[in-house]
Structures are given as structure tokens and as C-alpha cells.
PDB file of N, CA, C and O in Angstrom, chain B, residues numbered from 101:
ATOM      1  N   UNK B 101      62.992  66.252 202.595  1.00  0.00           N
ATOM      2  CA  UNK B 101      62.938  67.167 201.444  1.00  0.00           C
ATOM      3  C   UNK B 101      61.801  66.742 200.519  1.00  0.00           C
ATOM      4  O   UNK B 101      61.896  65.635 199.989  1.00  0.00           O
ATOM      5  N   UNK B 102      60.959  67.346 200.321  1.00  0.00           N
ATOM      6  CA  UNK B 102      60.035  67.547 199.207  1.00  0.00           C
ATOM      7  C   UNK B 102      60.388  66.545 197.982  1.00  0.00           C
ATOM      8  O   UNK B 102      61.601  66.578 197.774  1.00  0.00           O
ATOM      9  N   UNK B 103      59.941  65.969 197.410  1.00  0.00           N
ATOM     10  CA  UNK B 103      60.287  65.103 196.152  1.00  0.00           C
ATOM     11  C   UNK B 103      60.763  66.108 195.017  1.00  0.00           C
ATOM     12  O   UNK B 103      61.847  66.016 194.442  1.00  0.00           O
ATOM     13  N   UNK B 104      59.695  67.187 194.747  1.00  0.00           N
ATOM     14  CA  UNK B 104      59.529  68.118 193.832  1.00  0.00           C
ATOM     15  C   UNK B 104      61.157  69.142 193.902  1.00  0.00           C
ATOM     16  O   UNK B 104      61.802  69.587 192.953  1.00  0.00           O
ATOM     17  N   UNK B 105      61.399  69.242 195.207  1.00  0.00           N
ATOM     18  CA  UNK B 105      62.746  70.049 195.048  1.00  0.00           C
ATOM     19  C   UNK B 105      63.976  69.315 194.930  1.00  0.00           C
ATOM     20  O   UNK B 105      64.911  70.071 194.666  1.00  0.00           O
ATOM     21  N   UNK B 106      64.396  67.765 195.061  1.00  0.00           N
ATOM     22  CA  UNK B 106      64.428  66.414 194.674  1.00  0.00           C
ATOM     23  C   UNK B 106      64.681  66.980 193.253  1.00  0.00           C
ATOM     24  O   UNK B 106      65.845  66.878 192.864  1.00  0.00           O
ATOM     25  N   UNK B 107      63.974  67.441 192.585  1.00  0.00           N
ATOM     26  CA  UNK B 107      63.860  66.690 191.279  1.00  0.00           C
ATOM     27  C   UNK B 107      64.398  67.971 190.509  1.00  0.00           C
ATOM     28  O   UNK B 107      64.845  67.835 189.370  1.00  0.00           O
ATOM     29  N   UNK B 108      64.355  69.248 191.142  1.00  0.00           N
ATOM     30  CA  UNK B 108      64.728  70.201 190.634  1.00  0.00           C
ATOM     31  C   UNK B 108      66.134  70.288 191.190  1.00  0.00           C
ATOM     32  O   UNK B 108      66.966  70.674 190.369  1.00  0.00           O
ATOM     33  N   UNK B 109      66.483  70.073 192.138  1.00  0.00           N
ATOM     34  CA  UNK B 109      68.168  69.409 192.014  1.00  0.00           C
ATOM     35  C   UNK B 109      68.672  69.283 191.244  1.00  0.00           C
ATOM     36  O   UNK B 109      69.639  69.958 190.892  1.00  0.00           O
ATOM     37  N   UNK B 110      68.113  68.199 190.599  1.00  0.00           N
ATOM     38  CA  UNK B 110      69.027  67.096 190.224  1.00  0.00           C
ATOM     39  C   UNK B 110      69.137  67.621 188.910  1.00  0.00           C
ATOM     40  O   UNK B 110      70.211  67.649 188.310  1.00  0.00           O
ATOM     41  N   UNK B 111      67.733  68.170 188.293  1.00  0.00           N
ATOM     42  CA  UNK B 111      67.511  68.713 187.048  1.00  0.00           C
ATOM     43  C   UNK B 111      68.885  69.922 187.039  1.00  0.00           C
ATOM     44  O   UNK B 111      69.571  70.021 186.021  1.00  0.00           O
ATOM     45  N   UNK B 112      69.181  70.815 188.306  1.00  0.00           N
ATOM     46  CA  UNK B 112      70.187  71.796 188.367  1.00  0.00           C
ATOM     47  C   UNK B 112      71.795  71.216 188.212  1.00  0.00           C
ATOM     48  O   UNK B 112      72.775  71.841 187.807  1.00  0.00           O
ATOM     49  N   UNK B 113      71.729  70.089 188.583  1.00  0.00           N
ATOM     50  CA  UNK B 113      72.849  69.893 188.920  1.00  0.00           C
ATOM     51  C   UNK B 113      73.315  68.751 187.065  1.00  0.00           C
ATOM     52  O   UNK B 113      74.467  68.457 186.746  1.00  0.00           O
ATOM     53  N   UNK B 114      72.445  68.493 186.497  1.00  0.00           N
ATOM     54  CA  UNK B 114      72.798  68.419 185.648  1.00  0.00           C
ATOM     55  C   UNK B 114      72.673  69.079 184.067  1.00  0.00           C
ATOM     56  O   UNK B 114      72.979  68.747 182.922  1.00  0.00           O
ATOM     57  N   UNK B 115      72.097  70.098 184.685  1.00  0.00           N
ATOM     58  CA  UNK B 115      72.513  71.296 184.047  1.00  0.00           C
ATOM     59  C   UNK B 115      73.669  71.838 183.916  1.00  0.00           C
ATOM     60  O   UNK B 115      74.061  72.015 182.763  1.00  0.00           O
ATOM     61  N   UNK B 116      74.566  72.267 185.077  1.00  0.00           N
ATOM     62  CA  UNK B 116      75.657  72.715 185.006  1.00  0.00           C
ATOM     63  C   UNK B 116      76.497  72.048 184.908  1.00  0.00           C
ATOM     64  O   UNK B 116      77.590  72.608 185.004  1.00  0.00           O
ATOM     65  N   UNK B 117      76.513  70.453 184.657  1.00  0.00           N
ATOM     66  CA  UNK B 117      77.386  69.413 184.017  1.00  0.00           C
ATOM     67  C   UNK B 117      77.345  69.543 182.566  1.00  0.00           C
ATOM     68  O   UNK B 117      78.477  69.477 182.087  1.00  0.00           O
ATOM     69  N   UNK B 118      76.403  69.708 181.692  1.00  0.00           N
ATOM     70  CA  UNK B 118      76.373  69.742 180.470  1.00  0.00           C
ATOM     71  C   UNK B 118      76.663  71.727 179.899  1.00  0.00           C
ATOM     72  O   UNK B 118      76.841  72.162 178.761  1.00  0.00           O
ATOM     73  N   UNK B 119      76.605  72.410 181.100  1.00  0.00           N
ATOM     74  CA  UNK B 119      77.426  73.125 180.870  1.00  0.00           C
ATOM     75  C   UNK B 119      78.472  73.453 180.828  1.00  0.00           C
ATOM     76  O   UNK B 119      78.966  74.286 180.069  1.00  0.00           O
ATOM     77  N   UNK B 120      79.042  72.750 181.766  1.00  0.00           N
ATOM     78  CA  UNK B 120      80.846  72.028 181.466  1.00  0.00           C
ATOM     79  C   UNK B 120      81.286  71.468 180.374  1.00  0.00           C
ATOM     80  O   UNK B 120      82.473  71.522 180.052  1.00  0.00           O
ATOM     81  N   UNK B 121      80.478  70.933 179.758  1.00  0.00           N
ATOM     82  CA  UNK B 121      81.135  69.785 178.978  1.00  0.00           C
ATOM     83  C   UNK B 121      80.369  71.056 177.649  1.00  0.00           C
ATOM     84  O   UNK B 121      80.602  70.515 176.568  1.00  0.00           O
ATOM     85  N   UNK B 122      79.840  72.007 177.459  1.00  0.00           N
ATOM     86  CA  UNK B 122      80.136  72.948 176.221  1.00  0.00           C
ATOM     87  C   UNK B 122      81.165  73.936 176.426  1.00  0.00           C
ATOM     88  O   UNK B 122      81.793  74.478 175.516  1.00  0.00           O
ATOM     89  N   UNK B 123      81.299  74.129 177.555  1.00  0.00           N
ATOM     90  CA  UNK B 123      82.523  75.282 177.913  1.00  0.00           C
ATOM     91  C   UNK B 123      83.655  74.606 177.391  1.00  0.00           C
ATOM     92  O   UNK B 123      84.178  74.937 176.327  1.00  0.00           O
ATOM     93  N   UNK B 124      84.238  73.230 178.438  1.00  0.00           N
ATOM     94  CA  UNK B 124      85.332  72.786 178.010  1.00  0.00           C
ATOM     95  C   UNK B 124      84.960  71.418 177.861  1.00  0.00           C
ATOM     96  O   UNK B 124      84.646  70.680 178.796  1.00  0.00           O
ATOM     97  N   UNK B 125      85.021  70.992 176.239  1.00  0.00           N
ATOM     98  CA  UNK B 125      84.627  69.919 175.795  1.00  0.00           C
ATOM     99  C   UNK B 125      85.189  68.463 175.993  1.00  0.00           C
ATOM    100  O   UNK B 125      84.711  67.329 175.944  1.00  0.00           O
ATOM    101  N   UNK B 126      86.840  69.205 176.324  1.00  0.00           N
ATOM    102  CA  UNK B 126      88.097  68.066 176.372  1.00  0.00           C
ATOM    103  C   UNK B 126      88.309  67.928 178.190  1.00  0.00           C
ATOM    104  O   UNK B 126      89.308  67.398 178.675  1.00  0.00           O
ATOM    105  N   UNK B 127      87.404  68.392 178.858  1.00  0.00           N
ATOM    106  CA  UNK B 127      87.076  67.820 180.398  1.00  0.00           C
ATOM    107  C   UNK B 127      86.668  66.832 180.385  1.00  0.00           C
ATOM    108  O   UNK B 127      85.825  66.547 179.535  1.00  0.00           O
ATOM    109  N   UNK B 128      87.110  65.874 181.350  1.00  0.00           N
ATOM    110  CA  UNK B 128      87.019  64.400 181.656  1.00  0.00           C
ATOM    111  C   UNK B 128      85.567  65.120 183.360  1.00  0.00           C
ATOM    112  O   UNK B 128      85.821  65.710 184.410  1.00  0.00           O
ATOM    113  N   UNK B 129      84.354  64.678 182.817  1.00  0.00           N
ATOM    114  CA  UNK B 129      83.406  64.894 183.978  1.00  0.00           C
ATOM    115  C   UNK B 129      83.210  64.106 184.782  1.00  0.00           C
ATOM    116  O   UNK B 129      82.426  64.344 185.702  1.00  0.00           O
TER     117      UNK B 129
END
């Protein structure tokens, strides 16, 4: 895998962690 898509992963995937944690604040992540 490409480094560059690597990095946009990861960038995605913690994206939608910190979108968890504004949805529901009192989630244990």
C-alpha cells in the first residue's frame, strides 16, 4: 500500500473516533 493512502487511513479512521466521542461524549473509546 502506498504510504500516502497509509496516511489517509489513519487520518479517516481517526476522524470518525473523534466523531464518536462528540456524538456520545460518555463512550468509553
Amino acid at each position: 500500500m502506498p504510504r500516502s493512502a497509509q496516511i489517509i487511513m489513519e487520518l479517516d479512521y481517526l476522524n470518525h473516533v473523534e466523531m464518536a466521542r462528540l456524538v456520545e461524549p460518555n463512550r468509553a473509546i
